[in-house]
C-alpha positions as CSV (number, residue, x, y, z in Angstrom):
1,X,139.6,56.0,90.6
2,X,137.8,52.7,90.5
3,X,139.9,49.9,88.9
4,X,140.0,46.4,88.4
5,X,142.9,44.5,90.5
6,X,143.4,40.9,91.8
7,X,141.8,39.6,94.9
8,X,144.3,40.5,98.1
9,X,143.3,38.2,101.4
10,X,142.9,41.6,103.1
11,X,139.5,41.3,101.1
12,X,138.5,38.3,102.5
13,X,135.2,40.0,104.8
14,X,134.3,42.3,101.4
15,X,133.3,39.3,99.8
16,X,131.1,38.3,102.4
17,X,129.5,41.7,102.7
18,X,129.2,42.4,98.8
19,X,127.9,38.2,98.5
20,X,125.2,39.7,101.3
21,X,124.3,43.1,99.9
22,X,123.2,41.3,96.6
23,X,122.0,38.4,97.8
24,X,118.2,38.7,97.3
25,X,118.2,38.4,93.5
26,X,120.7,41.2,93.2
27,X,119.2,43.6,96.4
28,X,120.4,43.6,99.8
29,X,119.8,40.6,101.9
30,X,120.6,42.0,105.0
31,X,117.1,41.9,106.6
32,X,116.7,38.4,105.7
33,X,118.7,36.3,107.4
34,X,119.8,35.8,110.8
35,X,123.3,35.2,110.4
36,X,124.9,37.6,107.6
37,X,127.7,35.2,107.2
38,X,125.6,32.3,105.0
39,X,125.6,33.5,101.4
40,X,129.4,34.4,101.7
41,X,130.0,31.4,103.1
42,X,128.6,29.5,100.1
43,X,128.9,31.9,97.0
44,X,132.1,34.1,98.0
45,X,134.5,33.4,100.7
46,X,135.5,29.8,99.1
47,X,136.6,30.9,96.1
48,X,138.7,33.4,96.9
49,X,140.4,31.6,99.6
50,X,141.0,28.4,97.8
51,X,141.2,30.2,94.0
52,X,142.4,33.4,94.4
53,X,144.3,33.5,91.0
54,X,141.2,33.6,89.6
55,X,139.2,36.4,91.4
56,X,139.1,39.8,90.8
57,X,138.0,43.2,92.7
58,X,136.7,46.3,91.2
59,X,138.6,48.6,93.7
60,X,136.4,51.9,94.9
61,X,139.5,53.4,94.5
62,X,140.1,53.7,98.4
63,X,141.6,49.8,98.9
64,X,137.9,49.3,99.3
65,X,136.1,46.3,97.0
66,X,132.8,47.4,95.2
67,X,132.6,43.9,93.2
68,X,134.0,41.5,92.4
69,X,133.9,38.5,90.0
70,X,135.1,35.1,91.0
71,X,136.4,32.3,88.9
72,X,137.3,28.5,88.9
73,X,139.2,26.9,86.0
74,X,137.7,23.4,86.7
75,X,134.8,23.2,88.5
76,X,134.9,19.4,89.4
77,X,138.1,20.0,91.0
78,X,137.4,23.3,93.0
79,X,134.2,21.3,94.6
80,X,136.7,18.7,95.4
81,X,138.8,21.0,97.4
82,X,135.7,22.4,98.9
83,X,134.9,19.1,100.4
84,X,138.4,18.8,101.9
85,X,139.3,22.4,102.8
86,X,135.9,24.4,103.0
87,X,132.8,22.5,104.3
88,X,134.2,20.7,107.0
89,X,135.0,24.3,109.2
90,X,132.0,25.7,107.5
91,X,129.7,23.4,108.7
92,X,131.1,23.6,112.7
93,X,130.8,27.5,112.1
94,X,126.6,26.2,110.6
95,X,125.4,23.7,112.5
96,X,121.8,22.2,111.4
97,X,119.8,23.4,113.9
98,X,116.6,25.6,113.1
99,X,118.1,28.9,113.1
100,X,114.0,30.9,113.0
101,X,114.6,32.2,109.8
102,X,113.8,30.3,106.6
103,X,116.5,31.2,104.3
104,X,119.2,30.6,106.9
105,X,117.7,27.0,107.2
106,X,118.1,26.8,103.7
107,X,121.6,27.8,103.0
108,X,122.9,26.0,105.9
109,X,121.2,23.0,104.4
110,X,123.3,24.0,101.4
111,X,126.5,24.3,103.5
112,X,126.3,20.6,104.7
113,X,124.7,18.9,101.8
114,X,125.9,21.6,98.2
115,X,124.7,20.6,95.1
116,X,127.2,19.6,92.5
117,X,127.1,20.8,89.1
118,X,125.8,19.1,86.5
119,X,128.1,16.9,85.0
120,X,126.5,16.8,81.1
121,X,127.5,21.2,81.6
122,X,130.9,20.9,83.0
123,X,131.7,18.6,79.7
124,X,131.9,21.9,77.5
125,X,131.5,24.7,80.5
126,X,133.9,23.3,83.2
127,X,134.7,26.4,84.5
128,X,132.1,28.7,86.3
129,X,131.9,31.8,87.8
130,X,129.7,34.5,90.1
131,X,129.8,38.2,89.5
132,X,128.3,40.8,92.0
133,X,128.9,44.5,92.7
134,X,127.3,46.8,94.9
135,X,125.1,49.4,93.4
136,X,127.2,52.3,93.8
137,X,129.0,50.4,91.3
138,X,126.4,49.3,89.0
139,X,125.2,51.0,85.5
140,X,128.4,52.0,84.4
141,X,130.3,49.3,82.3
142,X,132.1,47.7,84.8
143,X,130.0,44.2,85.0
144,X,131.0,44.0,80.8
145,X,134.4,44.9,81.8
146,X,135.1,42.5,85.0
147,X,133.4,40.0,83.0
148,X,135.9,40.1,80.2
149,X,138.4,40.5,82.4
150,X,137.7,37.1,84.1
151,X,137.1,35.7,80.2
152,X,140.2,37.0,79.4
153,X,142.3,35.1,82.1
154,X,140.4,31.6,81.7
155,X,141.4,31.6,78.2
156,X,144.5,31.9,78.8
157,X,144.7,29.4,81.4
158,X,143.2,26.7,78.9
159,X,139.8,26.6,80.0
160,X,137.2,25.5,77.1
161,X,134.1,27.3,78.5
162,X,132.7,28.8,81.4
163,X,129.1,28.9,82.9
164,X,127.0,30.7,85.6
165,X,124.1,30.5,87.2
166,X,121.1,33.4,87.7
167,X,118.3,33.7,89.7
168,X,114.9,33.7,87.7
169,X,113.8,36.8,89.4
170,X,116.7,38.8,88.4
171,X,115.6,40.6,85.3
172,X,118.3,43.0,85.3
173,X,121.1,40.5,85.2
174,X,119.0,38.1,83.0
175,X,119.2,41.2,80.4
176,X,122.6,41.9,81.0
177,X,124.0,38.3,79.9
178,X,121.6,38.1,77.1
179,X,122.8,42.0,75.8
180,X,126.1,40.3,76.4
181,X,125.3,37.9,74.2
182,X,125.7,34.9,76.3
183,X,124.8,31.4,75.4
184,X,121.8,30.4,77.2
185,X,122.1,27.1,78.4
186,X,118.7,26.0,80.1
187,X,117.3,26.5,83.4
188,X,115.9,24.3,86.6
189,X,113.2,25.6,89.3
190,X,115.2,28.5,90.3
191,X,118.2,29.3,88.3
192,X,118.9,30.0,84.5
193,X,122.3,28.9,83.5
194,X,124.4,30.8,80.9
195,X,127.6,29.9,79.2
196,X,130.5,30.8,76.9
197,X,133.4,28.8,75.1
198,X,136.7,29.7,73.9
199,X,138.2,30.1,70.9
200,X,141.7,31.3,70.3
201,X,141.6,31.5,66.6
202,X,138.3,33.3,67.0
203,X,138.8,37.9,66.8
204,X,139.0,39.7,69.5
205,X,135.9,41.2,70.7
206,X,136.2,44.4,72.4
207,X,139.6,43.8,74.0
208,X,137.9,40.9,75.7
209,X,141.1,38.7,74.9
210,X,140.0,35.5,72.7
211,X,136.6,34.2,73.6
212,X,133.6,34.0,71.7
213,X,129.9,33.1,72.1
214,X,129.3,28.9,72.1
């Protein structure tokens, strides 16, 4: 039976597979890049390596991970430990050299130069988080349900409000955050940013602990 439990290292290489089998605005990425390895490296493996108290698995109910959604409490401080514990061996594992396909030139470029977050968003929304599963997985509550899960736990570990990122093209997870009824935050060339703040005098939605819309 498929359940949510913490991230175990064990399910370390999951997170790069599931990061690469929704990489292409929610489809499978496989076909488009060289070296599988690159969105993992940038949207996955990091943040359950160096914050695994706040990532979670939806288990297949086999051991094996489905999804997962994975959290930082402060986001200026997890990019700091990025820079010291992360890049450095991610960037001799990707070095810049024209690897033939374009989006592995890209996120590479990514890997040795990331973009921090916007400082005027991590004022209220200092916490962020990304959310995939596979699509065995998908269309059956669990997205709502690891997303409150994750809400639930950055509450109570103090955080004010939390933010993520989503692709333009994905319609189906643009409609999902707005039928959540995320805040919607504004957008750049390629992503629209969405957000929520906490409240713990605020009722409980749902058995989604205390959050509520910002």
């Amino acid at each position: 039976m498929r359940a949510i439990r913490p991230y175990e290292p064990t399910d370390l290489d999951a997170l790069y597979d599931i990061c690469l089998r929704t990489g292409a605005t929610g489809q499978d990425a496989t076909g488009l890049l060289d070296d599988p390895t690159l969105f993992g490296e940038i949207f996955a493996a990091p943040y359950g390596v160096l914050e695994p108290g706040h990532a979670l698995i939806l288990d297949g109910g086999d051991g094996r991970a489905v999804g997962y959604v994975l959290g930082v409490l402060d986001t200026g401080a997890f990019e700091a430990q990025c820079a010291l514990h992360w890049w450095p061996a991610a960037r001799a594992r990707h070095p810049l050299t024209a690897a033939g396909q374009p989006l592995d030139d890209l996120l590479t470029a990514l890997i040795h130069q990331p973009h921090p977050a916007d400082a005027a968003m991590l004022e209220h929304y200092p916490s962020h988080l990304h959310i995939d599963l596979l699509p065995e997985a998908q269309g059956q509550g669990w997205g709502r349900r690891m997303m409150e899960a994750l809400l639930t736990l950055l509450d109570a570990d103090g955080s004010p409000g939390v933010h993520w990122g989503v692709n333009h093209d994905n319609h189906d997870a643009l409609g999902f955050y707005r039928h959540l009824g995320a805040t919607e935050l504004g957008h750049d060339s390629m992503t629209h940013y969405f957000g929520w703040t906490f409240a713990s005098e605020e009722a409980t939605p749902e058995g989604a602990g205390n959050w509520r819309r910002a």
